[in-house]
C-alpha positions as CSV (number, residue, x, y, z in Angstrom):
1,X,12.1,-20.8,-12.8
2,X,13.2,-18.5,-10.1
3,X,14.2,-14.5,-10.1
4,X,17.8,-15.4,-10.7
5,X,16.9,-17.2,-13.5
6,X,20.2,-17.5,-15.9
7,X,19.3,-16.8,-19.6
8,X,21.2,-16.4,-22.9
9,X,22.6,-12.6,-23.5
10,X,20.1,-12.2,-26.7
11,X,17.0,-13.6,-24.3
12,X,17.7,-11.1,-21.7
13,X,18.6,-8.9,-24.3
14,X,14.4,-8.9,-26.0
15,X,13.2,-10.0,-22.6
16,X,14.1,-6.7,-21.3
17,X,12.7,-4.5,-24.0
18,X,9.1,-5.7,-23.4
19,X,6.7,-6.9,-20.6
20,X,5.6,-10.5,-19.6
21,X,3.8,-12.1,-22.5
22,X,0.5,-12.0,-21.6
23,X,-3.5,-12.3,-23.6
24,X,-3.4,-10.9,-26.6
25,X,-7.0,-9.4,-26.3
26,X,-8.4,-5.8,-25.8
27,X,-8.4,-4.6,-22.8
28,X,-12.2,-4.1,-22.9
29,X,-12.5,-7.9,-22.6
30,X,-9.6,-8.6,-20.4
31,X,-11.8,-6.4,-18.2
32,X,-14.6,-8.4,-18.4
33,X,-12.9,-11.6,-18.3
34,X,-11.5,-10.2,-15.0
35,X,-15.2,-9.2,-13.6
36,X,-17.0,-12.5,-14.3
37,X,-14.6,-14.9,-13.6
38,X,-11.2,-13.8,-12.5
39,X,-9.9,-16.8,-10.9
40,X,-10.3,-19.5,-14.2
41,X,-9.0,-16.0,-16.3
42,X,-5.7,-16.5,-13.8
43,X,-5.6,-20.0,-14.6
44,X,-5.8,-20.0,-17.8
45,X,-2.8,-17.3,-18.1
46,X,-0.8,-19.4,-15.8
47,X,-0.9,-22.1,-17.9
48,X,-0.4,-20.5,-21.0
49,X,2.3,-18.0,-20.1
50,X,3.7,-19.7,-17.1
51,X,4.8,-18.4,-13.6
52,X,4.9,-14.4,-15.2
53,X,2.7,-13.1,-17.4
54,X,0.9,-9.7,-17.9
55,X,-2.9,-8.3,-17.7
56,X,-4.3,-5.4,-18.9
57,X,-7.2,-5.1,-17.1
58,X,-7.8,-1.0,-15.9
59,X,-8.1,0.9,-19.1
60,X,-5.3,-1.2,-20.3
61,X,-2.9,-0.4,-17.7
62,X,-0.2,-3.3,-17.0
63,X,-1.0,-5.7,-13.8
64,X,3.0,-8.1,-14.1
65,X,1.5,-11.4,-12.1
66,X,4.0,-13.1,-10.3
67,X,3.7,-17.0,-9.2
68,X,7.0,-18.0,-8.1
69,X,7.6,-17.3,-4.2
70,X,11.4,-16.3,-5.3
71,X,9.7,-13.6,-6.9
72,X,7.3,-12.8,-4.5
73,X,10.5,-12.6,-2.2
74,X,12.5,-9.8,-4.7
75,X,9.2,-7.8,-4.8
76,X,8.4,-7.9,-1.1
77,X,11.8,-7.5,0.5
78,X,13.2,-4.1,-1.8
79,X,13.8,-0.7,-0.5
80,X,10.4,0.2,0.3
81,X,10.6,3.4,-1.4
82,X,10.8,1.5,-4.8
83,X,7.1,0.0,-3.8
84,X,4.2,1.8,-3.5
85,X,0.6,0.8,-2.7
86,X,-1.4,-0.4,-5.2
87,X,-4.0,-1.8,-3.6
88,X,-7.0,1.0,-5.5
89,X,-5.8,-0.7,-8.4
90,X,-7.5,-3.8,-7.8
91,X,-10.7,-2.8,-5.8
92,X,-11.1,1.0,-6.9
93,X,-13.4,1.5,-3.8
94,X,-11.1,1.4,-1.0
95,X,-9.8,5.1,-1.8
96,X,-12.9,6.7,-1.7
97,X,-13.7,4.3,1.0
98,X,-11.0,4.5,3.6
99,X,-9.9,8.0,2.6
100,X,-6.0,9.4,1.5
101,X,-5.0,9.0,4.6
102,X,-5.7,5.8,5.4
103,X,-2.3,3.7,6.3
104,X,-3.3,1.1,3.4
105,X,-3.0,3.5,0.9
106,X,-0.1,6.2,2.1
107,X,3.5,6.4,-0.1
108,X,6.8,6.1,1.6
109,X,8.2,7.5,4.0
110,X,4.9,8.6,5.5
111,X,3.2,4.8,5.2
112,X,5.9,3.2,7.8
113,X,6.2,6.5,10.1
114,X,2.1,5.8,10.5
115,X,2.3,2.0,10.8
116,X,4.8,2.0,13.5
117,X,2.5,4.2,15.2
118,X,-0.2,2.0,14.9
119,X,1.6,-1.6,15.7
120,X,1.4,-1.6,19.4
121,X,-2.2,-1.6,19.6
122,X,-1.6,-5.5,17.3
123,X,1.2,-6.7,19.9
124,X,1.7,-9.8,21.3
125,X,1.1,-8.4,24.9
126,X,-2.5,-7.6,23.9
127,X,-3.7,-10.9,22.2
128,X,-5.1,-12.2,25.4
129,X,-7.7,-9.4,25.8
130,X,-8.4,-9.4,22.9
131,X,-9.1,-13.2,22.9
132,X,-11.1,-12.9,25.6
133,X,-13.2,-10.0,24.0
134,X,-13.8,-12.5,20.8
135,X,-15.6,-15.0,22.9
136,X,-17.5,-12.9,24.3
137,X,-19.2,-11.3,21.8
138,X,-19.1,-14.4,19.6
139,X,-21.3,-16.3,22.6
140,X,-23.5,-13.6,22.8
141,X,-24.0,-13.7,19.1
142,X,-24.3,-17.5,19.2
143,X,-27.3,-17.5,21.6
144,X,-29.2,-15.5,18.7
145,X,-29.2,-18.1,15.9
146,X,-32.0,-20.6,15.6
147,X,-32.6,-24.5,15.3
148,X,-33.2,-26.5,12.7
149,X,-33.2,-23.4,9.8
150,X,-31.6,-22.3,7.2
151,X,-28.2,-19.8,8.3
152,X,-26.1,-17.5,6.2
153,X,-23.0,-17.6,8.5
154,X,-21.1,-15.0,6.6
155,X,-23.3,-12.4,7.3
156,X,-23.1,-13.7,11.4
157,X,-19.8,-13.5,11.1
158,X,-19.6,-10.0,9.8
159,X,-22.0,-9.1,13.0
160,X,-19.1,-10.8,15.4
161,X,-15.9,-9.3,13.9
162,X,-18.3,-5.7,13.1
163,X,-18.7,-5.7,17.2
164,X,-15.0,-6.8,17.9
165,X,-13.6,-4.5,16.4
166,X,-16.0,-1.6,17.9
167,X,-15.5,-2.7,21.0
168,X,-11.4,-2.6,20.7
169,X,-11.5,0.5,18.9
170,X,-13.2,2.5,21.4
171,X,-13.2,0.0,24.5
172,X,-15.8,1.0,26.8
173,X,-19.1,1.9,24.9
174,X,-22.8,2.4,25.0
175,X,-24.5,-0.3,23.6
176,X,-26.9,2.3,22.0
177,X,-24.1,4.0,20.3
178,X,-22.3,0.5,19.6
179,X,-25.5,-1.2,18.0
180,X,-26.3,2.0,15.8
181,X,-22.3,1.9,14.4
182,X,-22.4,-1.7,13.7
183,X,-26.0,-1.3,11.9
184,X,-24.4,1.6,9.6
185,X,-21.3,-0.2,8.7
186,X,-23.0,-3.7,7.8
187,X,-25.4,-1.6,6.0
188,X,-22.9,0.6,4.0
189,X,-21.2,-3.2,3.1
190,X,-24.4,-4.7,2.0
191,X,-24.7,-1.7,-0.5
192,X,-21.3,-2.0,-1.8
193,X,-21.4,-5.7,-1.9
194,X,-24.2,-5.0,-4.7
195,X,-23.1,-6.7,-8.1
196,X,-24.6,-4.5,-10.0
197,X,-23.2,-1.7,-8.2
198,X,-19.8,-3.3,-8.1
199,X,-19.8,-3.1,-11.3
200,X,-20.8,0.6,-11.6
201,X,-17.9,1.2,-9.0
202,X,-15.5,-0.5,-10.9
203,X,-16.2,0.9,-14.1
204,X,-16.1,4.3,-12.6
205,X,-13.1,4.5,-11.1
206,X,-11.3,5.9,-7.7
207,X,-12.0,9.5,-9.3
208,X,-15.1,9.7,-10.2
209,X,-16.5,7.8,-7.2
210,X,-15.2,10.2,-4.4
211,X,-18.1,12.4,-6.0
212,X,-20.6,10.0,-6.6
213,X,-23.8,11.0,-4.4
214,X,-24.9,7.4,-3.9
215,X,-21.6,6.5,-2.1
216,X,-21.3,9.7,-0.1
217,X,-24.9,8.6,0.7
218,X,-23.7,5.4,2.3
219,X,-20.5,6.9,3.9
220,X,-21.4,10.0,5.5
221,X,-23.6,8.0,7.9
222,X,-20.9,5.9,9.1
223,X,-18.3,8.5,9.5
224,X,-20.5,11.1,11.5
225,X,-21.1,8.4,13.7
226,X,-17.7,7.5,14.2
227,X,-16.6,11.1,14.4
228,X,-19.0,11.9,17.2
229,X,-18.0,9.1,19.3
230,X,-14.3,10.6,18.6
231,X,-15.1,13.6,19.3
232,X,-17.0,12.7,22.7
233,X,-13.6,10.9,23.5
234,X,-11.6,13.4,23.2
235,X,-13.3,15.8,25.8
236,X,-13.2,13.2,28.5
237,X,-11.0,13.2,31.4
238,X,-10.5,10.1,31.5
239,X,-9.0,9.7,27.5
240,X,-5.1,9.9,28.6
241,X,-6.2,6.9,30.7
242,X,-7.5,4.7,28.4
243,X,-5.9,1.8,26.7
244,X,-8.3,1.5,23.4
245,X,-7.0,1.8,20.2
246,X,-7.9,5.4,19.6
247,X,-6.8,6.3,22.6
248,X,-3.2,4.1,21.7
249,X,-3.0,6.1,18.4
250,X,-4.5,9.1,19.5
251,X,-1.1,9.4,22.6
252,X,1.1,7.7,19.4
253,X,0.4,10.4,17.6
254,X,0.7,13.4,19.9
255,X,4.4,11.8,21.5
256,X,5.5,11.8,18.3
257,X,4.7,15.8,17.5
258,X,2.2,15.2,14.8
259,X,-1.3,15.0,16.1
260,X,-4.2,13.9,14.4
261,X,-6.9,16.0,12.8
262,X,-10.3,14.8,11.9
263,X,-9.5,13.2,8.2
264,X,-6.8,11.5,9.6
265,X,-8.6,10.2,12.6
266,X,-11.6,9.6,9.8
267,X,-9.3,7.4,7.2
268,X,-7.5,5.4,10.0
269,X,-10.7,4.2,11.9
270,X,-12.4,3.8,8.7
271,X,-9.6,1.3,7.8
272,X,-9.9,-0.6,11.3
273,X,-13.7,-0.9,11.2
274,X,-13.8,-1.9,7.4
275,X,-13.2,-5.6,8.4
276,X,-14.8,-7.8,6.0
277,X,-11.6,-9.9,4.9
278,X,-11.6,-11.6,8.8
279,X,-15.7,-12.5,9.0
280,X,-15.2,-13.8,5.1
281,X,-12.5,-15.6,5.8
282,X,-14.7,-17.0,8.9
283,X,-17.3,-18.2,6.4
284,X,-15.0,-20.1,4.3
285,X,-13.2,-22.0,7.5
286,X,-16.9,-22.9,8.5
287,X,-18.1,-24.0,4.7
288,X,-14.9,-26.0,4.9
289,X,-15.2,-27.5,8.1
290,X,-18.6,-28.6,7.7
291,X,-17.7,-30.5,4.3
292,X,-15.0,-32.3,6.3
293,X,-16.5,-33.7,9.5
294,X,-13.8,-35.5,10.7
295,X,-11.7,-32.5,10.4
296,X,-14.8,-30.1,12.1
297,X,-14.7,-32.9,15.1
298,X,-10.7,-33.0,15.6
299,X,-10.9,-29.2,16.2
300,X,-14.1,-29.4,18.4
301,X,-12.5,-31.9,20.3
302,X,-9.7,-29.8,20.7
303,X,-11.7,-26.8,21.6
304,X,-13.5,-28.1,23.8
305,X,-10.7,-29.6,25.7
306,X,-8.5,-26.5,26.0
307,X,-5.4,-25.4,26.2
308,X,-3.9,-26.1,23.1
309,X,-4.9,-24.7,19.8
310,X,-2.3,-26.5,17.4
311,X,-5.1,-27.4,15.1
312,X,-7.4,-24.2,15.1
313,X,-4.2,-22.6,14.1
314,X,-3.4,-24.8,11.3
315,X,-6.9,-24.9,9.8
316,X,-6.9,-20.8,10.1
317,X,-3.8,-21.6,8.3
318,X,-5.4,-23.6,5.3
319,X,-8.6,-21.8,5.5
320,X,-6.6,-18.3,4.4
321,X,-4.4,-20.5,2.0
322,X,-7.2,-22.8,0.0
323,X,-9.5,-19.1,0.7
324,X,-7.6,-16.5,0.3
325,X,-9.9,-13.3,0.4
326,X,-8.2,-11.4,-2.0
327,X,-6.1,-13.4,-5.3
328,X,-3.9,-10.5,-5.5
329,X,-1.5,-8.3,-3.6
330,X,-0.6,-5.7,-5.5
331,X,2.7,-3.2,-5.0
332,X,3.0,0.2,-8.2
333,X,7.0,0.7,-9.1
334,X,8.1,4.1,-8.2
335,X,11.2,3.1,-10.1
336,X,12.3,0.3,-12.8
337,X,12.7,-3.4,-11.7
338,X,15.0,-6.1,-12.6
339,X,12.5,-9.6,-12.1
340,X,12.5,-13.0,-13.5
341,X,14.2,-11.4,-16.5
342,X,12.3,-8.5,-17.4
343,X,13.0,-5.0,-16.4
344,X,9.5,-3.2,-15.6
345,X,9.1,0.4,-16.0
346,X,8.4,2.6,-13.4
347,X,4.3,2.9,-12.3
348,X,4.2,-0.8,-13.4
349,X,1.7,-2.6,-11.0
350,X,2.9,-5.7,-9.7
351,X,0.9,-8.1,-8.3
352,X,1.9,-11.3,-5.9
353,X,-0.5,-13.9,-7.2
354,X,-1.9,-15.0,-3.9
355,X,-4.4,-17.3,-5.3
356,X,-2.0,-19.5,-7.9
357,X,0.9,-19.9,-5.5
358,X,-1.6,-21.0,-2.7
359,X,-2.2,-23.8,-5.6
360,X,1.2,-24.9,-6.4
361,X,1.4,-28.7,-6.3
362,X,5.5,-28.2,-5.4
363,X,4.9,-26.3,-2.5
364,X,1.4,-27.6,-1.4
365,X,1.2,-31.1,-2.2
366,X,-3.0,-32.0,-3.1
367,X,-3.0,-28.3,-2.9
368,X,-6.5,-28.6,-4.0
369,X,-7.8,-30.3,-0.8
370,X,-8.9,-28.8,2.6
371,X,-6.3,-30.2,4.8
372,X,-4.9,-28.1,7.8
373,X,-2.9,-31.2,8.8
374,X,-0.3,-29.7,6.4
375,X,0.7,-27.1,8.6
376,X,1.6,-29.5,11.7
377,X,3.3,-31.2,9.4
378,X,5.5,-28.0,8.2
379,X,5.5,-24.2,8.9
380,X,3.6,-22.5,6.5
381,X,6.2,-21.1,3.7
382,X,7.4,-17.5,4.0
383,X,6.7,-16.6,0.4
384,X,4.2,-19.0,-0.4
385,X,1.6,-18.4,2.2
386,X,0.8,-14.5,1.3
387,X,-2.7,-14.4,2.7
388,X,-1.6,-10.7,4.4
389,X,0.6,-9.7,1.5
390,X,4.3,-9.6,2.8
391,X,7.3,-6.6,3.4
392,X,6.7,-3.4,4.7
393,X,3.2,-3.2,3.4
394,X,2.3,-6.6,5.4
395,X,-1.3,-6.2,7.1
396,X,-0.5,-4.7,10.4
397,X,-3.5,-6.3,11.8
398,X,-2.5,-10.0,11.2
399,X,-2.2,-11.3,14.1
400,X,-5.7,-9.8,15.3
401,X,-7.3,-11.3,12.2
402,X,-5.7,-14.8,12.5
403,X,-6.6,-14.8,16.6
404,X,-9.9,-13.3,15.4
405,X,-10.4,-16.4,13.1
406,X,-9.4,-18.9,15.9
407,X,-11.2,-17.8,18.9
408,X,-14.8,-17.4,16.7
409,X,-14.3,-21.0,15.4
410,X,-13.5,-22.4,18.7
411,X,-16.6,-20.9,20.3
412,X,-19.0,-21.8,17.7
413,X,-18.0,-25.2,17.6
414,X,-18.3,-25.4,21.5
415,X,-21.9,-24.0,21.8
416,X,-23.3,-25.7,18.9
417,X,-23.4,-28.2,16.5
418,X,-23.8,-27.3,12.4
419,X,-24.0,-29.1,9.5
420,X,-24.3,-27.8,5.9
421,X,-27.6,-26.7,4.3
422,X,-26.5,-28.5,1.1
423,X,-24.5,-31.9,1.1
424,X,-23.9,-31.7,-2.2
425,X,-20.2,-29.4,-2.4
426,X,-18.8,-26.7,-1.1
427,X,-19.8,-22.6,-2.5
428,X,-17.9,-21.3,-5.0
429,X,-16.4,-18.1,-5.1
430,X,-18.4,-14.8,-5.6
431,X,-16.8,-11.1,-5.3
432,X,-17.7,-8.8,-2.9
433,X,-16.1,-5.0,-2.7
434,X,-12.6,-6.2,-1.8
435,X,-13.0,-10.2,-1.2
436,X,-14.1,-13.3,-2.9
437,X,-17.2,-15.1,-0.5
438,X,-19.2,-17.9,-0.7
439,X,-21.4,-17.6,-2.9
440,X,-24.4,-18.7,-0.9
441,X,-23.3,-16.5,2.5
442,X,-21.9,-20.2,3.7
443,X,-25.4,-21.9,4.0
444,X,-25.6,-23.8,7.5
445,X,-28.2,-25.4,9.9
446,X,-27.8,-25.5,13.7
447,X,-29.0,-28.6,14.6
448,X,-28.8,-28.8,18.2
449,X,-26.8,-26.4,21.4
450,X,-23.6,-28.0,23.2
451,X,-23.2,-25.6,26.1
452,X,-19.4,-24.8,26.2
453,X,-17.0,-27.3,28.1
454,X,-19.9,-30.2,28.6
455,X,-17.8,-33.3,29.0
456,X,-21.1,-34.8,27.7
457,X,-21.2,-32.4,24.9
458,X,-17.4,-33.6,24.1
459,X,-18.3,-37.1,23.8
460,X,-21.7,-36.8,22.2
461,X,-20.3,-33.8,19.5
462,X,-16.9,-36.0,18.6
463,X,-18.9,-39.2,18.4
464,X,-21.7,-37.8,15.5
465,X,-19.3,-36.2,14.0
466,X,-16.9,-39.2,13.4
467,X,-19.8,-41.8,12.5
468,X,-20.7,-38.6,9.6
469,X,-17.1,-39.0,8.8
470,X,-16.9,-42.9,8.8
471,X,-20.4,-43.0,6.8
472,X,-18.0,-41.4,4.1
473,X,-19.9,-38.1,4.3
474,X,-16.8,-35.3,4.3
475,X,-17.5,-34.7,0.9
476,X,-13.7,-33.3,0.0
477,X,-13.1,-30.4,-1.8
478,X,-11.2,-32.2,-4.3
479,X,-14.4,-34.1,-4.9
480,X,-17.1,-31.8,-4.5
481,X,-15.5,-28.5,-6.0
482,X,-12.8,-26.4,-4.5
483,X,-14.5,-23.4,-2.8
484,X,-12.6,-20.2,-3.8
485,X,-13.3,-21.0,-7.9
486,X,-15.6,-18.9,-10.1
């Protein structure tokens, strides 16, 4: 049923007066329902309630899940101002976090006056450089893992995309000053990666964690790092110069008569260089890949080849939709609104329910299984393939993150060959601060280097990998256990 669902006068008539059914249960154990296992908890309302239905989750606060893409459409295509951010409702650490200021978390009219200044750095025109700056540091990163042991990728990844996005935020660098930042921010998401402290963070709330010592602890690090390296910037000679982003935001800024002051420059950078989603979303495209041989040896094939990346697109594409990194995108009412029936008050939060609409069987047909070959088959769907949220509050950084994805998986697979440290299924899903991983850190072995562009390494890589594939050993998700399920 869509948003422009017809119903009788006398349904629309008690529809309106109340919120999306939804459990029946306290809060208290909605809560806890929602912290051990929030993806069945979604699945199970879904089925009950059907494609709108209401939580109360945050001291029994309404959360109005959509899972039809027409509704996704009304919510993510009104005036802006009607929307706000409500991402801190979901993951109460990314205010204290990425501070006030942070783009993420700003209300109209100030969020879009501070994204436009920030979109040119996440053009088109500067893809290419960036490319190349992926592959670089992922070879270098490569060359460090050994043969024949056990390897958590996700943690490799967040090493890869940690110096990427360094590296573009301040271009040039001292490696001294580089390694030090990238230790401090792995480090301060390793501590809030904790579960026990998760669940201390979450129980606490946005408030009461900007004052908690222990965080401040693990923050203060980070930021005087970043703010010296800031600060050194700006007394250069060289700054007006530079084509970085800081220096891109930075001259943004200033043309536009409002120029940025330490907590700005703080919450902004702090935003940039938080990038777990990308290097989880990494993890998941290799735990998928090495389940599905066949599938890791079309895109080696392909990558190894060159120039065309068809498929390393698509199965970025699946990756994000079978893995989503986050099950909901979340939008607070600053006014009423008229959906699927209901009106919601104002300060309702409204979720797009990334996770079930990635799993609708009408839109994704075996939506269960790992198969990028649905997205040469068909563009991915507007409203149904949310991975970035959608609107004015889409991730700005998007097409960084997706080129991020590609370029990593295409130089992996062309240095080396992996294979799974368990044959038995795919990792579940287990939350971190503001994603869902793999459980197990994506488990791997390295079993033997290719050396990049090898036509012997083309032959020899495609050929084991499609007698694993013909020996029946893919091991599909639809067999084994979807990956993103608690």
């Amino acid at each position: 049923m869509g948003a422009e669902a017809i119903l009788s006068p006398l349904a629309e008539q008690d529809r309106s007066l109340s919120l999306p059914p939804g459990p029946r249960t306290p809060s208290a154990v909605q809560a806890l329902a929602w912290a051990l296992r929030p993806l069945p908890f979604m699945e199970r309302c879904h089925q009950r309630y059907g494609e709108i239905f209401t939580l109360r989750v945050r001291r029994g606060r309404p959360w109005v899940i959509l899972t039809d893409p027409e509704d996704v459409k009304l919510l993510f295509t009104t005036d802006p101002s009607a929307v706000g951010a409500g991402a801190v409702e979901a993951s109460p650490v990314l205010e204290p976090l990425l501070g006030s200021r942070s783009v993420m978390l700003l209300a109209e009219p100030e969020h879009m006056t501070h994204r436009k200044l920030m979109l040119p750095s996440f053009r088109a025109g500067r893809m290419d450089a960036y490319g190349e700056l992926i592959e670089g540091v992922a070879r270098r990163e490569i060359a460090t893992w050994p043969l024949e042991e056990p390897l958590a990728l996700w943690p490799r990844m967040q090493a890869i995309t940690t110096e990427v996005i360094l590296r573009a935020v301040f271009g040039s660098i001292e490696e001294r000053k580089l390694r030090r930042m990238s230790r401090l921010l792995r480090r301060m998401t390793t501590q809030l990666n904790n579960p026990r402290r998760l669940a201390l963070l979450s129980a606490l709330g946005p408030g009461r964690l900007s004052h908690s010592a222990w965080l401040r602890g693990v923050m203060e690090p980070v930021e005087s790092a970043v703010l010296d390296e800031v600060r050194l910037r700006r007394a250069s000679p060289d700054r007006e110069h530079a084509n970085d982003i800081l220096a891109m935001l930075e001259r943004a800024h200033e043309q536009g008569g409002s120029p940025m002051d330490e907590k700005q420059v703080r919450d902004e950078l702090l935003t940039l260089l938080s990038d777990g989603p990308t290097a989880t979303s990494l993890a998941w495209a290799f735990e998928c890949l090495m389940h599905h041989p066949d599938k890791l040896a079309r895109l080696r094939e392909e990558s190894l080849l060159g120039g065309d990346d068809s498929y390393a697109e698509a199965v970025a594409k699946e990756t994000l939709r079978l893995c989503p990194v986050v099950p909901l995108v979340m939008r607070k009412l600053t006014r009423p609104m008229d959906i699927h029936g209901y009106t919601l008050p104002a300060a309702t939060i409204v979720a797009a329910g990334v996770y079930l609409i990635h799993r609708r069987e009408d839109v994704y047909p075996q939506a269960h299984a790992f198969r990028p070959e649905r997205f040469l088959e068909a563009a991915a769907p507007t409203y149904a393939w949310i991975p970035f949220g959608g609107g004015a509050r889409r991730c700005l950084a998007a097409n960084f993150a997706q080129l991020t994805i590609k370029r990593v998986m295409q130089t992996v697979l062309t240095e080396v060959d992996l294979r799974p440290l368990s044959a038995t299924g795919s990792e579940h899903a287990a939350r971190s601060s503001v994603a869902f991983v793999p459980d197990e850190q994506a488990m791997a072995i390295v079993t033997r280097r290719i050396g990049s562009g090898a036509d012997q390494g083309l032959e020899d890589a495609v050929g084991d990998e499609t007698e694993r594939a013909e020996r029946g050993e893919s091991g599909t998700l639809a067999e084994t256990g979807q990956p993103g399920h608690l």
